[in-house]
N, CA, C and O atoms as CSV, one atom per row, in Angstrom:
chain,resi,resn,atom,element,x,y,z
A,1,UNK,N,N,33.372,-15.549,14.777
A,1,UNK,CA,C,33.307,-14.441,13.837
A,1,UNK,C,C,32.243,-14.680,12.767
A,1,UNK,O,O,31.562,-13.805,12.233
A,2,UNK,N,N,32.198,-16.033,12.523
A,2,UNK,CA,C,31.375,-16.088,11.024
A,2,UNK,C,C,30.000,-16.324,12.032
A,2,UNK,O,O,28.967,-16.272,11.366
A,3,UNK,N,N,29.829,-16.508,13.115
A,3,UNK,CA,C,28.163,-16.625,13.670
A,3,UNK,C,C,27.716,-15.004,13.591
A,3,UNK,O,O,26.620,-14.601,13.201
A,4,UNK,N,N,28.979,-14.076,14.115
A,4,UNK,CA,C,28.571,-12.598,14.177
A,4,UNK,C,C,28.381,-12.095,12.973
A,4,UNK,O,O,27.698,-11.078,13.089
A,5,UNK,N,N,28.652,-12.311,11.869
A,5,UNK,CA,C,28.213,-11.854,10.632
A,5,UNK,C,C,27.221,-12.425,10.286
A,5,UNK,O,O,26.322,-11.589,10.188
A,6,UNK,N,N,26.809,-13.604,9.993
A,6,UNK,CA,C,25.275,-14.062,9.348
A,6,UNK,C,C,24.517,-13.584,10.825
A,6,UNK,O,O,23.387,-14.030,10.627
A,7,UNK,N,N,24.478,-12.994,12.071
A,7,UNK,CA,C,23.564,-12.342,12.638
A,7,UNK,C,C,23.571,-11.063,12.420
A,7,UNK,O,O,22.910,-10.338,13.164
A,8,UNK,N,N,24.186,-10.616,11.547
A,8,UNK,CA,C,24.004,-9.211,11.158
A,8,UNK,C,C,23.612,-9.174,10.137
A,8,UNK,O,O,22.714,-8.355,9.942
A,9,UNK,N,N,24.145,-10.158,8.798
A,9,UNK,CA,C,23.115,-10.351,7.817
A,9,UNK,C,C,21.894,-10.290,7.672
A,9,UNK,O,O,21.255,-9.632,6.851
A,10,UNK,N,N,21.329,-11.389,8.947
A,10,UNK,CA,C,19.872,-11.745,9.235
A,10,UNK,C,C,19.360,-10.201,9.319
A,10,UNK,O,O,18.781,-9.543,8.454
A,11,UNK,N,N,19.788,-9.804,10.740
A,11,UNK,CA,C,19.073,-8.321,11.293
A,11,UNK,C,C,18.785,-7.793,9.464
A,11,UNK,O,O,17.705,-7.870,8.877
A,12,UNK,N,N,19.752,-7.412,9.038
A,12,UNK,CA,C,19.900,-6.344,7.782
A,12,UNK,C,C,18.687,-6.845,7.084
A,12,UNK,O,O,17.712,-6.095,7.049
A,13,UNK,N,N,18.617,-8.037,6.515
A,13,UNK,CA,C,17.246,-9.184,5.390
A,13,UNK,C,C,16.199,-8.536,6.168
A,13,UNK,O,O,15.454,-7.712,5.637
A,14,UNK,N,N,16.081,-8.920,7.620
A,14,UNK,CA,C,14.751,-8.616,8.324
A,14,UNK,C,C,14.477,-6.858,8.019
A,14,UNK,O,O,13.523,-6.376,7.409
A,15,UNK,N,N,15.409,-6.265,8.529
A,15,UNK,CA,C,14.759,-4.915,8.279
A,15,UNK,C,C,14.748,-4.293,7.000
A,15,UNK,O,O,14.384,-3.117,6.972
A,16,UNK,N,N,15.025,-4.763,6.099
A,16,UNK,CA,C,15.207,-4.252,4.136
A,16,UNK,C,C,13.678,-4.885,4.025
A,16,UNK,O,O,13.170,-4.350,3.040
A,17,UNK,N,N,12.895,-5.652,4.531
A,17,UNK,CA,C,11.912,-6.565,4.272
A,17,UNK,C,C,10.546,-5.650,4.969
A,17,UNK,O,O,9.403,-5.758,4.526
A,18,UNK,N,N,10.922,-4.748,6.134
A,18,UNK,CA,C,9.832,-3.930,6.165
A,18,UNK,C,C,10.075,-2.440,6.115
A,18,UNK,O,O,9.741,-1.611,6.960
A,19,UNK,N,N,10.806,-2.217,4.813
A,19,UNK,CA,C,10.602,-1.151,4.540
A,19,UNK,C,C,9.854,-0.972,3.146
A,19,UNK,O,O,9.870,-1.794,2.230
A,20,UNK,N,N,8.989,0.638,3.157
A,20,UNK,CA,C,8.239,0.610,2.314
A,20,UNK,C,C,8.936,1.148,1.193
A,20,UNK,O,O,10.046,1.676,1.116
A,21,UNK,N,N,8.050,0.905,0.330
A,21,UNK,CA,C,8.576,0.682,-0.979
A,21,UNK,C,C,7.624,1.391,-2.087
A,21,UNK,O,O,6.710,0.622,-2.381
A,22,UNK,N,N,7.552,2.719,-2.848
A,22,UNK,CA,C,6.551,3.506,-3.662
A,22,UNK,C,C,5.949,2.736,-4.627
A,22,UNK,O,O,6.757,1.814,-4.737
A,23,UNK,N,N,5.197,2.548,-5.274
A,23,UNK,CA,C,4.319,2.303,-6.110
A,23,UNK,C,C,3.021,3.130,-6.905
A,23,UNK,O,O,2.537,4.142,-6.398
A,24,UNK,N,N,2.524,2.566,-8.213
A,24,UNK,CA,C,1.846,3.600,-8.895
A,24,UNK,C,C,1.142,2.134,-9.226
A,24,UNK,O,O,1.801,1.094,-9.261
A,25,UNK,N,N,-0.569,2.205,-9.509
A,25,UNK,CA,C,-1.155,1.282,-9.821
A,25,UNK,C,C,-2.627,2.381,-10.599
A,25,UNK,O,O,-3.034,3.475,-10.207
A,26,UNK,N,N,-3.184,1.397,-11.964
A,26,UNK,CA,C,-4.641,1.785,-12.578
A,26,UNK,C,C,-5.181,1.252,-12.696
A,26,UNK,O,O,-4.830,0.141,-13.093
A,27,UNK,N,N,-6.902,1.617,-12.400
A,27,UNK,CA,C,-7.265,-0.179,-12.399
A,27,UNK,C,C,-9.250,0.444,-11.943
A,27,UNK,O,O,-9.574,1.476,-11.355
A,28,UNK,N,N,-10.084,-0.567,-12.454
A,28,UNK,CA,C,-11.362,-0.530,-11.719
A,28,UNK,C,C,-11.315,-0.638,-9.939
A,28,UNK,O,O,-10.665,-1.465,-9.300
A,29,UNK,N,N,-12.059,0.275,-9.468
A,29,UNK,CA,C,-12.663,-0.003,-8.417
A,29,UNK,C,C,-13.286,-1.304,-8.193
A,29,UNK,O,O,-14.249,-1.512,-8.931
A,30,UNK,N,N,-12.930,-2.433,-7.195
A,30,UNK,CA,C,-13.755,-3.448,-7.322
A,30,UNK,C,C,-14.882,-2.962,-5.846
A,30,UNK,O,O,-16.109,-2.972,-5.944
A,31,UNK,N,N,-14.189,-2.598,-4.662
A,31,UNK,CA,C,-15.147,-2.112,-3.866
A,31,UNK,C,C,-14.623,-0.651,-3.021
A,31,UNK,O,O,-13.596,0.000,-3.214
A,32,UNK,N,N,-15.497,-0.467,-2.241
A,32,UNK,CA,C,-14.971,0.572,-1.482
A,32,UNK,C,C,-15.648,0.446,-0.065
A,32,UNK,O,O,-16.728,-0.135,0.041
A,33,UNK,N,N,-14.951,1.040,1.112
A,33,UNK,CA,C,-15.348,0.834,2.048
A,33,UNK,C,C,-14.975,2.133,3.272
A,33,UNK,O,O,-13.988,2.272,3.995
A,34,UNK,N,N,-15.943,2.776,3.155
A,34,UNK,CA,C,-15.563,3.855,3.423
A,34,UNK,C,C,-15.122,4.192,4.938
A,34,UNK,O,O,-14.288,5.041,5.253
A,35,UNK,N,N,-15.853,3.353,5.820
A,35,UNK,CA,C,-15.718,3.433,7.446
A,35,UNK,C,C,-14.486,2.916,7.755
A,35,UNK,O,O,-14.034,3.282,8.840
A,36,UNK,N,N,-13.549,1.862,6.835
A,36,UNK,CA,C,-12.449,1.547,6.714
A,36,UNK,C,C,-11.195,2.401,6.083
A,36,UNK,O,O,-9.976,2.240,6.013
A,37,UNK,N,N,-11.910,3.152,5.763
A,37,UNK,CA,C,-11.382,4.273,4.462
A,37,UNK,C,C,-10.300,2.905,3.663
A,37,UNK,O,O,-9.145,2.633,3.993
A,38,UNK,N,N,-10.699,2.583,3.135
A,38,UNK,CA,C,-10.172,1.227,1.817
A,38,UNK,C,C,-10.801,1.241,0.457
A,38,UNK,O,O,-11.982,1.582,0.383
A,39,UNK,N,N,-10.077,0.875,-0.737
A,39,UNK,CA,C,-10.624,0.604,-1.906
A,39,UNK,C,C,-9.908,-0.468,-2.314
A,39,UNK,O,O,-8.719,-0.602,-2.023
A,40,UNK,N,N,-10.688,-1.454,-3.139
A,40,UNK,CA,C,-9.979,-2.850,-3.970
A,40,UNK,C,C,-9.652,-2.554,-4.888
A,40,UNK,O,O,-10.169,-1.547,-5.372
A,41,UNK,N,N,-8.977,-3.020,-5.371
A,41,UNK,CA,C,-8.751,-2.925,-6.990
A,41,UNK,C,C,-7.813,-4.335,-7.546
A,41,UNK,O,O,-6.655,-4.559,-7.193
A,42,UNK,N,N,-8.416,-4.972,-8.246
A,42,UNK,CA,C,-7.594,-6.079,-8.506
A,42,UNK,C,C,-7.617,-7.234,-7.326
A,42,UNK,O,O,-6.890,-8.226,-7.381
A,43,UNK,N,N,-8.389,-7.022,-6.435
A,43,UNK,CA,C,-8.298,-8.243,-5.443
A,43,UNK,C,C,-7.172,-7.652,-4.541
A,43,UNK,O,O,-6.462,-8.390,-3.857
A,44,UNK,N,N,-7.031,-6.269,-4.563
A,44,UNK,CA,C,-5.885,-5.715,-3.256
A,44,UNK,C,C,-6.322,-4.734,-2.832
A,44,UNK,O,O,-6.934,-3.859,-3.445
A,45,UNK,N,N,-5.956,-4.801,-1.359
A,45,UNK,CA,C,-6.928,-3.630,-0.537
A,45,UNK,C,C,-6.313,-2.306,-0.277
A,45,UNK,O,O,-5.722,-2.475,0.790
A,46,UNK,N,N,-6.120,-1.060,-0.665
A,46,UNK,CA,C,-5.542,-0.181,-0.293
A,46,UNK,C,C,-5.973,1.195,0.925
A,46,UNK,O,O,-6.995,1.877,0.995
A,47,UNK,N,N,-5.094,1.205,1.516
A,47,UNK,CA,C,-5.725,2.069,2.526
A,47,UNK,C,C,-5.223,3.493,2.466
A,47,UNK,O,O,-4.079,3.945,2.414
A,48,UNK,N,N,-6.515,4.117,2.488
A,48,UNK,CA,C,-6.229,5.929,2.649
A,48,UNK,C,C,-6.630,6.704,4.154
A,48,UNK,O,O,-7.616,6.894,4.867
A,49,UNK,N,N,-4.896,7.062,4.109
A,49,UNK,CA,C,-5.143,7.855,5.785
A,49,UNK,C,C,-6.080,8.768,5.646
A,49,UNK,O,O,-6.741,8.806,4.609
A,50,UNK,N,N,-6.298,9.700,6.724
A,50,UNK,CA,C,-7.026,10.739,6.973
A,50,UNK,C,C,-6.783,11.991,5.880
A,50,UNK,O,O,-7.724,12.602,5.371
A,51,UNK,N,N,-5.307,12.287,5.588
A,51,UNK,CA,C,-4.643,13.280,4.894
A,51,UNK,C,C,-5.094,12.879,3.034
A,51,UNK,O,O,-4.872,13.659,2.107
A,52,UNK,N,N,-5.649,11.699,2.910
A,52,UNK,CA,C,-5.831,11.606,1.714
A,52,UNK,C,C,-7.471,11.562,1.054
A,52,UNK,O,O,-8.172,10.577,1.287
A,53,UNK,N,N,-7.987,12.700,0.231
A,53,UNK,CA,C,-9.369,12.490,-0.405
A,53,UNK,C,C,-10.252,11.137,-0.759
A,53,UNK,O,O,-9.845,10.629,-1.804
A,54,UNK,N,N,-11.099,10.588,-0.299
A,54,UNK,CA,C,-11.630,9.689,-0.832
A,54,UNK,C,C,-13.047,9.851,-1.393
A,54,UNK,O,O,-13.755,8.929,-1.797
A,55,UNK,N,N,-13.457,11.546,-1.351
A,55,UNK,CA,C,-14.997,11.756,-2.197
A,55,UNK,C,C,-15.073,11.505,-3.314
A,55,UNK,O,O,-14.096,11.716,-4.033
A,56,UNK,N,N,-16.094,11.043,-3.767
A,56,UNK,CA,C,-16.174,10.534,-4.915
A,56,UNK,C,C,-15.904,9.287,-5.506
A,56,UNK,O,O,-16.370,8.986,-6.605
A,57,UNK,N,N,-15.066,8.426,-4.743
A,57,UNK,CA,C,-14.850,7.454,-5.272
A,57,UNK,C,C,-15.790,6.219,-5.412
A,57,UNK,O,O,-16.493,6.102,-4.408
A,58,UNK,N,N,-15.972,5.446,-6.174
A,58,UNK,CA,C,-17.162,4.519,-6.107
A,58,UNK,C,C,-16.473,3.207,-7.395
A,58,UNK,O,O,-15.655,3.370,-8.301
A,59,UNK,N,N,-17.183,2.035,-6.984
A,59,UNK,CA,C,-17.724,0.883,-7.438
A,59,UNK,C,C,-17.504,1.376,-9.025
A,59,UNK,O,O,-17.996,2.465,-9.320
A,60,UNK,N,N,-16.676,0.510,-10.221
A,60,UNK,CA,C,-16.552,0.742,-11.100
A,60,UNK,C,C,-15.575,1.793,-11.961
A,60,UNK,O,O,-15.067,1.656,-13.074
A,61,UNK,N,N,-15.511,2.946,-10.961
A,61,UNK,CA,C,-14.142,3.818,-11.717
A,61,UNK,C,C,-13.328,3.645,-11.871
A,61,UNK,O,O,-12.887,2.998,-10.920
A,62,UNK,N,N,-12.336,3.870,-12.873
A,62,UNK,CA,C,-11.447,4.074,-12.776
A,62,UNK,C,C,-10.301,4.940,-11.860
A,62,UNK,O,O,-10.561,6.023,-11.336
A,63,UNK,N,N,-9.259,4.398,-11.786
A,63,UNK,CA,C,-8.371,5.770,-10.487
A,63,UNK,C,C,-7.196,5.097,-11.140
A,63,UNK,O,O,-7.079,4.097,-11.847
A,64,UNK,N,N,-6.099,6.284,-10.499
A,64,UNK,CA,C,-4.438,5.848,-10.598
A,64,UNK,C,C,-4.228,6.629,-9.211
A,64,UNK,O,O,-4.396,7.828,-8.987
A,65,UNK,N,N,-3.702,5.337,-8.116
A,65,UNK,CA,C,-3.134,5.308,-6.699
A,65,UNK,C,C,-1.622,5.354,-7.203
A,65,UNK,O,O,-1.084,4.806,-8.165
A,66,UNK,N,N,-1.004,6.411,-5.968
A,66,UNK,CA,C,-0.092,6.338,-5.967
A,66,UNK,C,C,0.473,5.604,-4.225
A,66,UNK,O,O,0.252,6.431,-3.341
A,67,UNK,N,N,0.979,4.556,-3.795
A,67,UNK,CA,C,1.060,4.465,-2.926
A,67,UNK,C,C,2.067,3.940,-2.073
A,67,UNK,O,O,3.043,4.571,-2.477
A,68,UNK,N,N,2.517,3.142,-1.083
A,68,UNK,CA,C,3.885,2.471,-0.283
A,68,UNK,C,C,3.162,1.255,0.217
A,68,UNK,O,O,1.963,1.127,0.461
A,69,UNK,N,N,4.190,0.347,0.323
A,69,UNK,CA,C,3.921,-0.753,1.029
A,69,UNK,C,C,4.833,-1.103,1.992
A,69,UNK,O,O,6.001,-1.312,1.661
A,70,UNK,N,N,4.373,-1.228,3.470
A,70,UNK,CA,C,4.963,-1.513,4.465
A,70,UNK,C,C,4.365,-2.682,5.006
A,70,UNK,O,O,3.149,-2.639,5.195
A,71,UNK,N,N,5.221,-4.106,5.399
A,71,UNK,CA,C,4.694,-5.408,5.654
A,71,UNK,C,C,3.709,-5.400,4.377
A,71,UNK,O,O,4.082,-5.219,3.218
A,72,UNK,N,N,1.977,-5.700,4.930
A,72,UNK,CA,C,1.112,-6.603,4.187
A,72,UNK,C,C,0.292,-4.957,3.882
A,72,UNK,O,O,-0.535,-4.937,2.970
A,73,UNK,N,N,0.494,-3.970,4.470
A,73,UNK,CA,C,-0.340,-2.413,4.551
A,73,UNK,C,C,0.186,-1.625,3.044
A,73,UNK,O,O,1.310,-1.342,2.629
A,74,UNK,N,N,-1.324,-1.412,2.414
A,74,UNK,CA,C,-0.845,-0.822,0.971
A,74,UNK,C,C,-1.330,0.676,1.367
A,74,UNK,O,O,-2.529,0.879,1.558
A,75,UNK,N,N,-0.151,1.974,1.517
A,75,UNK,CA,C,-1.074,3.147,1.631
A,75,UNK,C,C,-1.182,4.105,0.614
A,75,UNK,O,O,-0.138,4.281,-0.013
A,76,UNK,N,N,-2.380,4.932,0.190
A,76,UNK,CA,C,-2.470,5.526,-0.499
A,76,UNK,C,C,-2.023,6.859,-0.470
A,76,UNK,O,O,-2.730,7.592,0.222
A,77,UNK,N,N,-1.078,7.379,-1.006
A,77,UNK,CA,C,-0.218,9.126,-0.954
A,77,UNK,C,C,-0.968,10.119,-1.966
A,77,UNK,O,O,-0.891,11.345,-2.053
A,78,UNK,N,N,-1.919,8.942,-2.897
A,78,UNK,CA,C,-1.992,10.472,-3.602
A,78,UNK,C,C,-3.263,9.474,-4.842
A,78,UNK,O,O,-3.101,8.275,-5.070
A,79,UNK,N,N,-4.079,10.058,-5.281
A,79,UNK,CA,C,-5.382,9.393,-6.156
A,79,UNK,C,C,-5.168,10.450,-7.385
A,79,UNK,O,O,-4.742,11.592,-7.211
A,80,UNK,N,N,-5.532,9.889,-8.677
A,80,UNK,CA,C,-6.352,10.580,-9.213
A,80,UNK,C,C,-7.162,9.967,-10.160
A,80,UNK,O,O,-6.804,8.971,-10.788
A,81,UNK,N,N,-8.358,10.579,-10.306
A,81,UNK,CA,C,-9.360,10.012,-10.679
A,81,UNK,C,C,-9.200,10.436,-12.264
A,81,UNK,O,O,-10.035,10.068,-13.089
């Protein structure tokens, strides 16, 4: 009985661990990379799907990302400059 519960524990830790999780971040542009559709900021790489604007953005601006993190993948839901 007690092996069948800490393997259900485990399962539960493992999957609470890749779920994403919202976030709001402001900060300089450190780079951008557009064929990647990615921007740095702070030494972290965030990625913008297809559904999200990235004109305009450049080297030095300022922005406030709104975004999720799933595993090590930071995505971007929403910018504003």
């Amino acid at each position: 009985m007690n092996k069948m519960i800490a393997a259900v524990l485990a399962v539960g830790m493992m999957i609470a661990a890749g779920v994403a999780s919202a976030a709001d971040i402001k900060g300089a542009i450190t780079a951008v990379n557009a064929q990647a559709r990615t921007v740095s900021i702070g030494g972290v790489t965030y990625t913008f799907p297809a559904n999200v604007d990235m004109a305009g953005l450049g080297v030095g601006q300022t922005v406030n990302l709104t975004y999720t993190t799933a595993g090590t993948v930071n995505t971007v839901s929403k910018v504003t400059k």
